[in-house]
N, C-alpha and C positions, 0 to 999 in steps of 0.2 A: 402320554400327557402327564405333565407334570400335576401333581394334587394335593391337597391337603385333607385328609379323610376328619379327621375333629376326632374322629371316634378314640374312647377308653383306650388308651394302648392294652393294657391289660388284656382289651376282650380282643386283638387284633394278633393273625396267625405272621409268624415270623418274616415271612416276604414281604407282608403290609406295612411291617412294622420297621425294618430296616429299610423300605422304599420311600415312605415317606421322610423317616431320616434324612437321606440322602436330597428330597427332594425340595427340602427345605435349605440345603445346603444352596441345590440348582437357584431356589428364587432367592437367596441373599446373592447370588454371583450374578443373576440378573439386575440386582438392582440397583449393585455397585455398579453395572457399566449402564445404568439407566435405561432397560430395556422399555418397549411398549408391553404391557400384560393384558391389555384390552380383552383374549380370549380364551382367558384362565378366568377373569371375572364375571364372563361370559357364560362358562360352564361349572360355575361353584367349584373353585380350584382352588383357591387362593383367597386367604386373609389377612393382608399384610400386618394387622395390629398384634396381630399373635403368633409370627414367626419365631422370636427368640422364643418366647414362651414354651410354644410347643414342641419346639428342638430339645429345648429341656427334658420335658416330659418322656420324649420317645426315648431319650438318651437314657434314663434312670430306668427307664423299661429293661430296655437294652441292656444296661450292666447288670439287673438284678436277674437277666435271663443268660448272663456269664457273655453276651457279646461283645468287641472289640468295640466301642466308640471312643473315642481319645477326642474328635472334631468338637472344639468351640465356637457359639456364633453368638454375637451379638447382635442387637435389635437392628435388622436393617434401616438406610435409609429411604423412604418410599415418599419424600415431600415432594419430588417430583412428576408424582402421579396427580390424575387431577383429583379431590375430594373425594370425590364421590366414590372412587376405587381405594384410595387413603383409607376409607370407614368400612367397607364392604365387610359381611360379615356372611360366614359359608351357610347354608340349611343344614344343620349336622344332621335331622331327621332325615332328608332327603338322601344324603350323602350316604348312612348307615344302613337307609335302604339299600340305597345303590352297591354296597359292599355287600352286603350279606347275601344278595342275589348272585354277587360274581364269587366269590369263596367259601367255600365248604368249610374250610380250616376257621374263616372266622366266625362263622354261623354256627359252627359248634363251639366256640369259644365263648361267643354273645351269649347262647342258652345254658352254659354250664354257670355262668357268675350273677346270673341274674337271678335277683331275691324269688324267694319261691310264693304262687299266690299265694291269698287269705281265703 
């Protein structure tokens, strides 16, 4: 399933971080040929308002961890969704739950950059 995790690239282990890349790439291809997204916004998947945005962000990850990204994306167009999935906005808590349960790589990545208590 295609996703958008929201999380730090930074604290996110290499597979995470070049999938989601890629994945963002999937939903700007989606939405040049005006797919229905109905079950991505279903399952906290997808944020249309921050697609370029966050392509960005993985990308500068990605270079500054020596990987190949060369792909440009602009903002896709998603007026053709109805509103309500136009505005949708991911649980990043929930989401970073949901990561940190399934990868080892990122769950020691989360705890190694996270400020130390008081």
């Amino acid at each position: 399933m295609v996703r958008m995790w929201m999380a730090d690239p930074k604290k996110m282990c290499s597979k995470h971080l070049r999938g989601e890349y890629v994945e963002c790439l999937m939903i700007a291809g989606m939405a040049r040929k005006k797919r229905k997204l109905g079950g991505f916004f279903a399952h906290n998947c997808i944020e249309p308002s921050s697609v370029a945005r966050r392509f960005s962000a993985l990308k500068k990850e990605m270079l500054r961890r020596s990987y190949k990204a060369k792909k440009l994306l602009s903002q896709p167009d998603f007026s053709y969704l109805p509103k309500n999935q136009q505005r949708h906005r991911i649980d990043t808590k929930k989401n970073m739950c949901l990561l940190l349960s399934r990868c080892g790589e990122c769950r020691r990545l989360h705890k190694k950059t996270r400020p130390p208590s008081l």
